[in-house]
N, C-alpha and C positions, 0 to 999 in steps of 0.2 A: 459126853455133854450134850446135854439137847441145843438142836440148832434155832437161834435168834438172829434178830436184826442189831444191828450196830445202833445204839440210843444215844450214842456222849455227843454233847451239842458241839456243833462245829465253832471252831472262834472267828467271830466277827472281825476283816481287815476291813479298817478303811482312814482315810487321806485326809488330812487336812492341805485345805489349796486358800489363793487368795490373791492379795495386793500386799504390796508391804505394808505393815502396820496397822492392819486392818485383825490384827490379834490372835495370830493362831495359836502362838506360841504359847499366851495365857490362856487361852481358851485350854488347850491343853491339860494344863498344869491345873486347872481352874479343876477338870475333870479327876486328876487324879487325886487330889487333894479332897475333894469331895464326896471321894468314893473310896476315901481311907484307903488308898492303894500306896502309898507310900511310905517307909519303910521311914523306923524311928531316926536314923542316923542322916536320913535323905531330907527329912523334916527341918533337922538342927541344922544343916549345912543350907539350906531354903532362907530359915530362917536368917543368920548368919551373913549369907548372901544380900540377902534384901536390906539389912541395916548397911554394910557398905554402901549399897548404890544408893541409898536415903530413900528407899520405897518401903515405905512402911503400913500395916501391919507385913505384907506378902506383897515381893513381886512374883506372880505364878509362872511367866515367859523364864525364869531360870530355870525351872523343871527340865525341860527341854535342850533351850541356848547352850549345848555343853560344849562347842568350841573355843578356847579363846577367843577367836579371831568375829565367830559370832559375840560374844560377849561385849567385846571392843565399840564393835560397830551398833550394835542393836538392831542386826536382823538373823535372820535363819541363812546358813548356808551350804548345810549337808543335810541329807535328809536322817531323821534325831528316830527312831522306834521307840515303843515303848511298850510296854506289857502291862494289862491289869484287869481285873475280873469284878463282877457286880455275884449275888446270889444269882441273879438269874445266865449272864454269859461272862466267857471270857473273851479281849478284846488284845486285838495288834492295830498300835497309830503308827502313821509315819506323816510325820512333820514334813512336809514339803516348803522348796523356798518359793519365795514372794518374787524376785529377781526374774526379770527376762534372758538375763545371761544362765539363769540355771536351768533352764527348762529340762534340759536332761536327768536333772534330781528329779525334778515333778512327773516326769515318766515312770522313775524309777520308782519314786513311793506309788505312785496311780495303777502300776502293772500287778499288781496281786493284791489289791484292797476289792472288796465288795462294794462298798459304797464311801462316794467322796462327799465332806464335809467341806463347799464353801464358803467363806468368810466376806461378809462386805461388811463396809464403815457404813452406819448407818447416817453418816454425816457428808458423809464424800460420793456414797452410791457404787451403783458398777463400775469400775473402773476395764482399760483396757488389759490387765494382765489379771482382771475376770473373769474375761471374757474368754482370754487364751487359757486358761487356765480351766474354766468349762468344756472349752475343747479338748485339749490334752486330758481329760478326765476320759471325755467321752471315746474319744480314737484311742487311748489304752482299756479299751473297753466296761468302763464302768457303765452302768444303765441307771442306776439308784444316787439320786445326790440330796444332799438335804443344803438347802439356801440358808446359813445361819445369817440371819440381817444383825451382827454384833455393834457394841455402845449405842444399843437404844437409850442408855442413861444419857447420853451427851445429846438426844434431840427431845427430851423429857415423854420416853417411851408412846412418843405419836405413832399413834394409827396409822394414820394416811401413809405419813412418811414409810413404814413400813408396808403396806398396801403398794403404794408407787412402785418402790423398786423391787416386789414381788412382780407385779405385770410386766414390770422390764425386761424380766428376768425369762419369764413366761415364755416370751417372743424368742428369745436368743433360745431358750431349749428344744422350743417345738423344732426352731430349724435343726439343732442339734442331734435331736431321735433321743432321748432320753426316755426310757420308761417310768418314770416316779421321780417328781422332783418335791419334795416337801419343804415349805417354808416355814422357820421358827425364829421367833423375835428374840432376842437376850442380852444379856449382857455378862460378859465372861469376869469384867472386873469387879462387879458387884456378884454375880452367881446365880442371878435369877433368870429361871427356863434351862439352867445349864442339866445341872442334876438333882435342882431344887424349883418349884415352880416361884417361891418367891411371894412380894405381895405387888410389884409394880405394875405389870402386867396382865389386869383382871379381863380384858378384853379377848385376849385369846385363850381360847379353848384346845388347843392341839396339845399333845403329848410335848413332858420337854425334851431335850436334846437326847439326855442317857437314855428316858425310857424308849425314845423311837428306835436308837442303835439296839434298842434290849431284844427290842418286839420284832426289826424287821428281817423276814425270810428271806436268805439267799439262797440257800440250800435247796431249796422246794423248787425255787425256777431251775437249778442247774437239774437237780434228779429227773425233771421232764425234757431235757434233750438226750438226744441219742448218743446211745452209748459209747463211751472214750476211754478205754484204761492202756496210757504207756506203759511197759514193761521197764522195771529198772531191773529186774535183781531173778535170777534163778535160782532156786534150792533144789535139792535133792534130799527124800527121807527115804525110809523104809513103809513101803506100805502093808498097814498092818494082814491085811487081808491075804497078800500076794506074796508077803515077803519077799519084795524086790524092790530097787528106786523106783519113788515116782517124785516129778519135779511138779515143784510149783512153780509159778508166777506171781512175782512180787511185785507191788508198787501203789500209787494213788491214784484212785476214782478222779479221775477230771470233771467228767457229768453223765448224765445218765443212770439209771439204777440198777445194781449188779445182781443175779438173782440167780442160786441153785436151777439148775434145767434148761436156762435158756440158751437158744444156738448165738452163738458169734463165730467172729471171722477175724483170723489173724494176719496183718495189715503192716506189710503192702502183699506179701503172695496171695490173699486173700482165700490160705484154708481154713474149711470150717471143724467146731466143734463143737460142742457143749458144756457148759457150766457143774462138773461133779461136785465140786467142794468150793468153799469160802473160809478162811480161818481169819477173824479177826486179832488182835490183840491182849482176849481172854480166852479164845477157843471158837471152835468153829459156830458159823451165822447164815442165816437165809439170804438175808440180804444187805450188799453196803450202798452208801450215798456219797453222794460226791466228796472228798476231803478224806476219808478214810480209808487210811493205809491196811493193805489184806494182802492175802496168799491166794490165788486163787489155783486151783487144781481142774483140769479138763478130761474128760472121761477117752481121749484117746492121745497115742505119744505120737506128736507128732513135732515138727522144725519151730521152733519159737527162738530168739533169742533178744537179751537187752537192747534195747531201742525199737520192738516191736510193739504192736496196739495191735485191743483186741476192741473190735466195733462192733455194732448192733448188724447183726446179719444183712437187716434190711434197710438199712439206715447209713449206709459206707460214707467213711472221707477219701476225697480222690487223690489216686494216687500221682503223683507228677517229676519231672525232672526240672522245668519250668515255673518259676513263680513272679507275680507280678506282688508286691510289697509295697508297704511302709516304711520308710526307715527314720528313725533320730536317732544320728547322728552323736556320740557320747565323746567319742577318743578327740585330742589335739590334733594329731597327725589327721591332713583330711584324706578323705577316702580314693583310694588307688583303683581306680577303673581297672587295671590290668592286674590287679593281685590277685592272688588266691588266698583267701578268707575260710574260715571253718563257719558251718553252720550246727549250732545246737537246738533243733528243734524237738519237745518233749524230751524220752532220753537217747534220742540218734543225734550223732554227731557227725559231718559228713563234709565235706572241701565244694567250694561255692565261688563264682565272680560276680562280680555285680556286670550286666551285660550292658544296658541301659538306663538312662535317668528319662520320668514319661513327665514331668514337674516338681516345683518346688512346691510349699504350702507358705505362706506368707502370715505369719502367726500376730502378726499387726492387724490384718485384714481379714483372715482365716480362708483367701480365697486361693487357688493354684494360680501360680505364676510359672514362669520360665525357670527351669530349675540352673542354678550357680556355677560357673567354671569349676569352683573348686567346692566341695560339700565339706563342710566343716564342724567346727562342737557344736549345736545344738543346732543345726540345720535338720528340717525335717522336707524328706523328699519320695515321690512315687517311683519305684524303683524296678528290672525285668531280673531275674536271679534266677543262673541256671547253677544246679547240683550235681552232684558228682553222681550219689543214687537213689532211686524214687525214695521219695516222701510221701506218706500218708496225711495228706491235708485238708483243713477245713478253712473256711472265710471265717477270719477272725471273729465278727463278730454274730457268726454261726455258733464257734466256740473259741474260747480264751485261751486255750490252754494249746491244740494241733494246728491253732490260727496264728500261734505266734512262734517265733526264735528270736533269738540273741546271735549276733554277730562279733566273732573273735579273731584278733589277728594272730596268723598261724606263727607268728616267729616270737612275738613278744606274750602272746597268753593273754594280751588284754582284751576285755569285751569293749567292742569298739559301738556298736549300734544295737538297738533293738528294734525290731521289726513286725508287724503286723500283713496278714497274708488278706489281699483284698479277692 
């Protein structure tokens, strides 16, 4: 088969964040519903749904809302996924909550989105759990946010008012490091600027909601940093040539662009190789980009094994026993200075203490304060972490993928914190 490049567009993740009530949930729904993504029995029971609660034609926030215990109350409380596709991409949402007690959810939808979508009342303005909420975007490394200033219908789709809390907004990003933040006026419950430009809004000119998610490039910024591929998975086939084993290397392009011929270095021993072969998903390819799962094949046999990375020869993450981190805080149980914790960082898994605490982060304030006696669920704190054996790491927001772990307790299995590598 003649060798190509991998073309299947990557799927678009990204977040919804906010205040409470400030409409994520029908924004959501508003989306799918709009973009024919929902499924005729999903339609009926929508329907259905919404004559009970006496919201009539559609409440769109039940698309989402699928806990009881959300339903009850009328907010989000687990983070809701959702899958659905336009002609032009396909897309993964995660609903985040609005709650300051959840902030742990908002990590958790924020850590593997592209770009966060958030929400202001165009009546109420930025709110403080915007603000933290821009943050946790940004320190789970999103770069890309789109500003939707939602129910412009409720302040009669005014300019200004929209204007204003764009420059508000402005101020709070720059400090932030945000690369691209885009402002878009709408209103989820009527549907105009959503996935429909509408006719309220003749004064702005920008793309609406769907098509900026359609148009914008994540892919392209990750394929120019330097090369990241963890190892999940060995094969062994018969090589046609040789007739004898030769092993591949399985797994996901983190970033960087993977290319036939070029030297890398397998990480953390730091031997080098070369790039012999690429097999995609239909057959062998020149070249993959970041999100695409391949085999890769090196032209000499040499020690690799699962939980290894293969990096840009010239371009290495360092390797360490020592890390100084991120952490939120997830589990009830608060965090055991003297335990032993597993570290899952890319796919090495490896036994970890927490050594020291260096501050807390004050998510009211967003400033570092004195970090807690005791660190607990959604405490976020700067953290010293020594491992059990080197790591191949990067500063998180160098890369997202060798910059972060997940933190597990060794007895119970559960993931207790997620971590970001400063």
């Amino acid at each position: 088969m003649h060798a190509t490049s991998i073309t299947t567009a990557t799927p678009l993740r990204f977040t919804t964040a906010g205040s409470v009530d400030d409409g994520k949930s029908t924004l959501i729904g508003r989306l799918l519903w709009d973009s024919k993504s929902l499924l005729s029995d999903q339609v009926t029971a929508l329907e259905a749904g919404s004559r009970r609660a006496g919201q009539m034609p559609i409440d769109f926030s039940l698309v989402t809302d699928g806990l009881l215990a959300e339903r009850e109350q009328g907010i989000t409380i687990d983070v809701a996924y959702r899958y659905f596709a336009t002609p032009a991409r396909k897309f993964i949402i995660g609903d985040a909550p609005g709650h300051e007690q959840y902030t742990r959810n908002m990590v958790t939808a924020a850590s593997t989105a592209d770009v966060a979508v958030l929400l202001v009342d165009a009546v109420h303005g930025l709110q403080p759990q915007t603000r933290r909420h821009a943050f946790l975007a940004r320190w789970a490394g999103i770069t890309r946010l789109v500003l939707a200033v939602n129910k412009m219908d409720l302040v009669n789709w005014d300019r200004a008012r929209f204007e204003a809390i764009h420059a508000e907004f402005t101020a709070l990003a720059a400090h932030l490091g945000f690369v691209e933040v885009h402002a878009i006026p709408l209103s989820a419950l009527t549907g105009d600027m959503v996935a429909s430009r509408g006719d309220a809004l003749p004064w702005y000119g920008g793309p609406t909601l769907l098509a900026y998610l359609e148009s914008v490039d994540v892919v392209r910024s990750r394929a120019t940093q330097p090369l990241r591929f963890p190892v999940q998975r060995i094969t062994r086939s018969l090589a046609a040539q040789r007739g004898r084993p030769q092993r591949g290397l399985q797994g996901t392009l983190a970033s960087g662009t993977l290319e036939v011929g070029i030297e890398v270095v397998v990480m953390p021993g730091a031997l080098r190789a070369v790039i012999a072969g690429i097999d995609g998903p239909d057959g062998p390819v020149s070249v993959a980009l970041p999100g695409h799962a391949v085999t890769v094949r090196l032209d000499r046999d040499i020690d690799v094994a699962r939980g290894d990375l293969l990096a840009a020869a010239d371009a290495r993450p360092r390797v360490t026993r020592e890390i100084v981190a991120d952490l939120c805080w997830f589990d009830a149980e608060p965090l055991q200075p003297a335990a032993s914790y597993l570290i899952k960082h890319t796919t090495r898994t490896v036994r970890a203490r927490i050594t020291g605490l260096v501050h807390a982060v004050d998510l009211a304030t967003l400033s570092p304060v004195a970090p807690p006696a005791d660190v607990g669920m959604n405490d976020l704190v700067r953290a010293r972490v020594s491992v059990s054996e080197p790591l191949a790491v990067d500063a998180f927001h160098d890369d997202r993928t060798t910059g972060a772990f997940i933190v597990i307790d060794e007895v119970s299995n559960r993931t207790v914190a997620a971590g970001t590598i400063v």
